[in-house]
ChimeraX commands (.cxc) that place a marker at each C-alpha (Angstrom):
marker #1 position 23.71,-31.80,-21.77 radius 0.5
marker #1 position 20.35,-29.86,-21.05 radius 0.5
marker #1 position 20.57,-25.88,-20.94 radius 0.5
marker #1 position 19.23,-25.86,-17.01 radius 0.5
marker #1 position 22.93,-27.45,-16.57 radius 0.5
marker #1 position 24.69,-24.74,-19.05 radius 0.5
marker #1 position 22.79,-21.90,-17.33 radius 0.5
marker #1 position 22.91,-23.13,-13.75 radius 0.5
marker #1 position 19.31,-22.73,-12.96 radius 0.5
marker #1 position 19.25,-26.43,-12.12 radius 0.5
marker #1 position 20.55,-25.62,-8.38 radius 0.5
marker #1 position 18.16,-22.64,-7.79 radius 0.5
marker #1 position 14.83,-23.91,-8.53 radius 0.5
marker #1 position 12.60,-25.34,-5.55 radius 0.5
marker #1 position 11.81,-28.11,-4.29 radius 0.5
marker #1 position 11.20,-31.19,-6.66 radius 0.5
marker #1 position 13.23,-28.96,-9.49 radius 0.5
marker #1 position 9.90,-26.48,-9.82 radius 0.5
marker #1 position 10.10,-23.77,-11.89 radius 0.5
marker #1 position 7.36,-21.30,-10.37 radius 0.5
marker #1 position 7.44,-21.77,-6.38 radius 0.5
marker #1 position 3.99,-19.94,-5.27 radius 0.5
marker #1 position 4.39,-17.94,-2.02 radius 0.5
marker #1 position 2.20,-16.07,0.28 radius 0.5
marker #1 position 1.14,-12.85,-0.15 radius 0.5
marker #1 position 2.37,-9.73,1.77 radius 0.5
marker #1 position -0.77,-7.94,2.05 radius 0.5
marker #1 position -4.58,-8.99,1.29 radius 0.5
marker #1 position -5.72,-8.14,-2.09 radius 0.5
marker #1 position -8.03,-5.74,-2.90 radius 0.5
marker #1 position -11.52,-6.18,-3.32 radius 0.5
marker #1 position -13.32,-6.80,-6.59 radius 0.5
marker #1 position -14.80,-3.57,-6.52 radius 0.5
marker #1 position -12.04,-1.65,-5.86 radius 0.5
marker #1 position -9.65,-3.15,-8.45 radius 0.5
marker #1 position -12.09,-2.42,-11.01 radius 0.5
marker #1 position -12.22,0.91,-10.01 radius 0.5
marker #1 position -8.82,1.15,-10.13 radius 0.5
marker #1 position -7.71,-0.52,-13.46 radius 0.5
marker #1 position -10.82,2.32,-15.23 radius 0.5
marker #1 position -8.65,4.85,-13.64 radius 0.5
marker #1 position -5.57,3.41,-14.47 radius 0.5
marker #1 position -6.70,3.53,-18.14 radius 0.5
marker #1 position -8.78,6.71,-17.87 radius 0.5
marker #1 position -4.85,8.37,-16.88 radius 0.5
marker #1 position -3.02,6.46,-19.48 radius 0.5
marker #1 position -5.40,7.89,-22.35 radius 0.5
marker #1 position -5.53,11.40,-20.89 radius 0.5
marker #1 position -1.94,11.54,-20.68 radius 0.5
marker #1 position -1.42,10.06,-24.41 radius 0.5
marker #1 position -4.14,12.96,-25.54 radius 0.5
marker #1 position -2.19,15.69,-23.61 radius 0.5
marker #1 position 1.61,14.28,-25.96 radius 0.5
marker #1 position -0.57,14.17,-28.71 radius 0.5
marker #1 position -1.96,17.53,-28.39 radius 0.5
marker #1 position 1.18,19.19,-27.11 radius 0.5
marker #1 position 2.83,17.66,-30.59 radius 0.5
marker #1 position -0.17,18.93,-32.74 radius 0.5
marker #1 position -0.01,22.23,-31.43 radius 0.5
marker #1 position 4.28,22.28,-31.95 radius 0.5
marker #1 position 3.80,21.43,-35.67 radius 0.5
marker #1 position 0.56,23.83,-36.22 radius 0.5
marker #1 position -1.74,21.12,-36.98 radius 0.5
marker #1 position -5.81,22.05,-37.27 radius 0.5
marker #1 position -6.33,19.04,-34.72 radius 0.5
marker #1 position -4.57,20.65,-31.93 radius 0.5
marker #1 position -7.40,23.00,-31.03 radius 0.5
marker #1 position -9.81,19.50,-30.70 radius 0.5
marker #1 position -7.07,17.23,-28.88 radius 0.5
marker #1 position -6.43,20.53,-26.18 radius 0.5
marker #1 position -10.36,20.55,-25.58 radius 0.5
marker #1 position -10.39,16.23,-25.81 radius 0.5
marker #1 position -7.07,16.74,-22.89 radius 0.5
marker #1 position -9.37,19.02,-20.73 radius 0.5
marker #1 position -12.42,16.97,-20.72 radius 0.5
marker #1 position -9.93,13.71,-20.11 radius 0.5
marker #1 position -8.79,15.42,-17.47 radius 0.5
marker #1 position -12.20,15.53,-15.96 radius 0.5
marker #1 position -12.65,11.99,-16.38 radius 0.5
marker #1 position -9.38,10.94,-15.43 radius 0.5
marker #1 position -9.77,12.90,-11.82 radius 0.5
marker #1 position -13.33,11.26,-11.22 radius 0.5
marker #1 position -11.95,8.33,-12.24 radius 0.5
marker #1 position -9.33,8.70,-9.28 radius 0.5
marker #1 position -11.63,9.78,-7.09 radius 0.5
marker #1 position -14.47,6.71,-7.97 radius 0.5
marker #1 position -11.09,4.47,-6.22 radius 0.5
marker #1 position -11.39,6.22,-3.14 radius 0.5
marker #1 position -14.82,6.43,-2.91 radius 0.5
marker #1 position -15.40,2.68,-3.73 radius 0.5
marker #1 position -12.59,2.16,-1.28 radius 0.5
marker #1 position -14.47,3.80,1.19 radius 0.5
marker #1 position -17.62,2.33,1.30 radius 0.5
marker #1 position -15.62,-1.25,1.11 radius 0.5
marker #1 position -14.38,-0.60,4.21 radius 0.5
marker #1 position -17.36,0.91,5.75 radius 0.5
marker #1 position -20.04,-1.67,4.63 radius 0.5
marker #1 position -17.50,-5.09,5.10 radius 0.5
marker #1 position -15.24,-3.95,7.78 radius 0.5
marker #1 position -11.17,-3.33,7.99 radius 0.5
marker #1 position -8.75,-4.47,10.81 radius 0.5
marker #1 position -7.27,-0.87,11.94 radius 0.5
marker #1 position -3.77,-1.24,13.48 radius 0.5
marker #1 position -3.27,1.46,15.64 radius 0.5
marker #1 position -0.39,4.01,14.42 radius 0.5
marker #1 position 3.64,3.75,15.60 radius 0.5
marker #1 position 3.33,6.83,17.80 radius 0.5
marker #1 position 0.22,5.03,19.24 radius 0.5
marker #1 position 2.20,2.00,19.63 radius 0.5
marker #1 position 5.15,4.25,21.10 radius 0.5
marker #1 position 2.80,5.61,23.72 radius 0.5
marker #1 position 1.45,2.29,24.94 radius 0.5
marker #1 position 5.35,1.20,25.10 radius 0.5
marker #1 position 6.35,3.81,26.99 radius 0.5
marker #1 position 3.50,3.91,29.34 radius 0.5
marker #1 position 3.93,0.12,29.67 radius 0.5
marker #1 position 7.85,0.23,30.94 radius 0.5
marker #1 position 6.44,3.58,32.91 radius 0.5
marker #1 position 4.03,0.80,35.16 radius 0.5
marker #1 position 6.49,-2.22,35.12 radius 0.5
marker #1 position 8.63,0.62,36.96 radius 0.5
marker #1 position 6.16,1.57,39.03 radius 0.5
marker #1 position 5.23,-1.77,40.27 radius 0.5
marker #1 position 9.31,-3.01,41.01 radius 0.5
marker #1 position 9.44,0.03,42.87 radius 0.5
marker #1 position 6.31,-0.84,45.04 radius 0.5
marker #1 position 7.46,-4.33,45.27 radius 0.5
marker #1 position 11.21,-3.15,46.59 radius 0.5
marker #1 position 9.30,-0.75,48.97 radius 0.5
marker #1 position 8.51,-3.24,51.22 radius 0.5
marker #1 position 10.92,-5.64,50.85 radius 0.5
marker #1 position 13.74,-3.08,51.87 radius 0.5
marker #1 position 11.10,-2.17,54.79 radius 0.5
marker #1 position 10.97,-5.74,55.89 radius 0.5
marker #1 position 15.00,-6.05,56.05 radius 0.5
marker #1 position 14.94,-3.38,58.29 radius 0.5
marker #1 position 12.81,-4.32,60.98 radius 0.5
marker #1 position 14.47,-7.65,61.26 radius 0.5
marker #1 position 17.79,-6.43,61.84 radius 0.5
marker link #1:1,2 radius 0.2
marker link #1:2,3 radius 0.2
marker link #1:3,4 radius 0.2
marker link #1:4,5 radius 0.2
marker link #1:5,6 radius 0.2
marker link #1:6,7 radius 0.2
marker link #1:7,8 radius 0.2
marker link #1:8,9 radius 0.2
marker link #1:9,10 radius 0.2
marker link #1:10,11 radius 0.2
marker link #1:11,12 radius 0.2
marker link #1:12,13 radius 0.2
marker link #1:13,14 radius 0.2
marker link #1:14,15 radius 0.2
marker link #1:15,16 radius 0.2
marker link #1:16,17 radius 0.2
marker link #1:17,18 radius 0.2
marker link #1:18,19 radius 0.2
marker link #1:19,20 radius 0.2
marker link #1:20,21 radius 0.2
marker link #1:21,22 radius 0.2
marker link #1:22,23 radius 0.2
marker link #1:23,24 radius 0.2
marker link #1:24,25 radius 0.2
marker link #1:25,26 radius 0.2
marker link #1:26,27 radius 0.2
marker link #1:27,28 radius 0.2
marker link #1:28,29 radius 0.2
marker link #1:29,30 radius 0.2
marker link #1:30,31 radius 0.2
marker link #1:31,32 radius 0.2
marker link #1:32,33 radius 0.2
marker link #1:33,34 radius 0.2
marker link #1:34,35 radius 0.2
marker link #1:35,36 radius 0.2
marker link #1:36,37 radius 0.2
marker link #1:37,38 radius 0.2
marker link #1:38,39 radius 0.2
marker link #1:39,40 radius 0.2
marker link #1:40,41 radius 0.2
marker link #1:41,42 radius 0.2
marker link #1:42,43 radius 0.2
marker link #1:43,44 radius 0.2
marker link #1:44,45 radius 0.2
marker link #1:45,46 radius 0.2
marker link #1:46,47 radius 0.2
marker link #1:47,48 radius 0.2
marker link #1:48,49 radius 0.2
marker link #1:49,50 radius 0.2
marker link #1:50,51 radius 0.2
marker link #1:51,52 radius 0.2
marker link #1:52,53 radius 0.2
marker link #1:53,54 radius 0.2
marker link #1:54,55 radius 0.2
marker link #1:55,56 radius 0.2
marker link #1:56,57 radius 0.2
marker link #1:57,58 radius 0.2
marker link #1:58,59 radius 0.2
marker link #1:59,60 radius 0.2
marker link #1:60,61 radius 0.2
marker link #1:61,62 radius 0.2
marker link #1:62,63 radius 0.2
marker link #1:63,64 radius 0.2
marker link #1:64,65 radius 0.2
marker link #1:65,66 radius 0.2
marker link #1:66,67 radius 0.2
marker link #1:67,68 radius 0.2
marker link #1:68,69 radius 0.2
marker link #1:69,70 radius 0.2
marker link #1:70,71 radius 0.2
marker link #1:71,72 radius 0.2
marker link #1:72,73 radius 0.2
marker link #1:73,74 radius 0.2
marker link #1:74,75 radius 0.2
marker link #1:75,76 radius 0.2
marker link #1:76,77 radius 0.2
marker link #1:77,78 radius 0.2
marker link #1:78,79 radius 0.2
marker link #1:79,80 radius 0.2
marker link #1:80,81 radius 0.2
marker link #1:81,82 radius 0.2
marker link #1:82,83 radius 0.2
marker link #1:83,84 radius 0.2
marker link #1:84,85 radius 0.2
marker link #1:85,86 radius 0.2
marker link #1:86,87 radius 0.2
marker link #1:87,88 radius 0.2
marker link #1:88,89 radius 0.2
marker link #1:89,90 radius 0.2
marker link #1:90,91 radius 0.2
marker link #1:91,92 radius 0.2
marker link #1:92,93 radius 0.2
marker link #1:93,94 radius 0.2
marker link #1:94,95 radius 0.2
marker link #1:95,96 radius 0.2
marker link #1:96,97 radius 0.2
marker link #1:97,98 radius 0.2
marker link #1:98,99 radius 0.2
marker link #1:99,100 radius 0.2
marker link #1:100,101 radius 0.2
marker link #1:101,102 radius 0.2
marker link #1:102,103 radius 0.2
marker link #1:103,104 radius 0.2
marker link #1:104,105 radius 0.2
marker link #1:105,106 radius 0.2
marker link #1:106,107 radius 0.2
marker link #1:107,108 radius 0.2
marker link #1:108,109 radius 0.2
marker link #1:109,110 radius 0.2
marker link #1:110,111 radius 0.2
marker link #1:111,112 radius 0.2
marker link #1:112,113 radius 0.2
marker link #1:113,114 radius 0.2
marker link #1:114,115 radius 0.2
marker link #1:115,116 radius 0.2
marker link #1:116,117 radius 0.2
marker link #1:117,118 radius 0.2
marker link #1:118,119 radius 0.2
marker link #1:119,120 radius 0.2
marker link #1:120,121 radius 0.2
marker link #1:121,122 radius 0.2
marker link #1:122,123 radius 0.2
marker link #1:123,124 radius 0.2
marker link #1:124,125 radius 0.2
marker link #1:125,126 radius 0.2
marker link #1:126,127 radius 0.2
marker link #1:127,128 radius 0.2
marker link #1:128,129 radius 0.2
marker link #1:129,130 radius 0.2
marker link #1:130,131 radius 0.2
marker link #1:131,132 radius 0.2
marker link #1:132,133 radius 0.2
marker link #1:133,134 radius 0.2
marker link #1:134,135 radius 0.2
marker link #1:135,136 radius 0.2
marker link #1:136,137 radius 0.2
marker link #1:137,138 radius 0.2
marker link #1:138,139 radius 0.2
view
């Protein structure tokens, strides 16, 4: 008796008894550019925030390094905001120099909507106009 049968993962697997069914992506994924951007700021944060615990614990005990890990937290900081800011930036200029598909906002789209049922009303009014003109003079 195999452990897919014990378990029950026999019956939920996909087609042809797969284990890893691929699917589609939701959304595009970032360009090369920006994903490198974004995993040095990623780390950049991860090791400014570790500095800043192991300062704040150096300076609760009295150590002599908490003086050096405060002033290594500051200039971390630094790096870790530029770091956040290179992802924008390099975002940026991705989309300017290769182009992005807009889609226009919900209230946008809520405008056009309304405006939209506003002229199909319009027009069925104009079209019953003369219709209910028409009846009349042939009675």
């Amino acid at each position: 008796m195999g452990s897919d049968v014990v378990v029950g993962t026999a019956q939920r697997r996909g087609p042809g008894g797969q284990l890893w069914v691929e699917e589609p992506a939701r959304r595009a994924r970032m360009p090369d550019p920006v994903r490198d951007a974004a995993v040095r700021a990623v780390l950049f944060v991860a090791l400014t925030l570790i500095q800043a615990m192991v300062a704040m614990l150096c300076t609760l005990t009295g150590s002599w390094l908490a003086f050096p890990m405060v002033i290594g937290t500051v200039v971390g900081t630094v790096v870790a905001t530029w770091g956040v800011l290179d992802v924008w930036i390099t975002r940026q200029v991705w989309n300017q120099r290769h182009g992005v598909v807009s889609t226009p906002s919900s209230s946008a789209r809520q405008l056009r909507k309304e405006r939209r049922r506003a002229r199909r009303a319009g027009r069925a009014a104009a079209r019953a106009r003369p219709a209910a003109g028409s009846r009349l003079s042939q009675a």
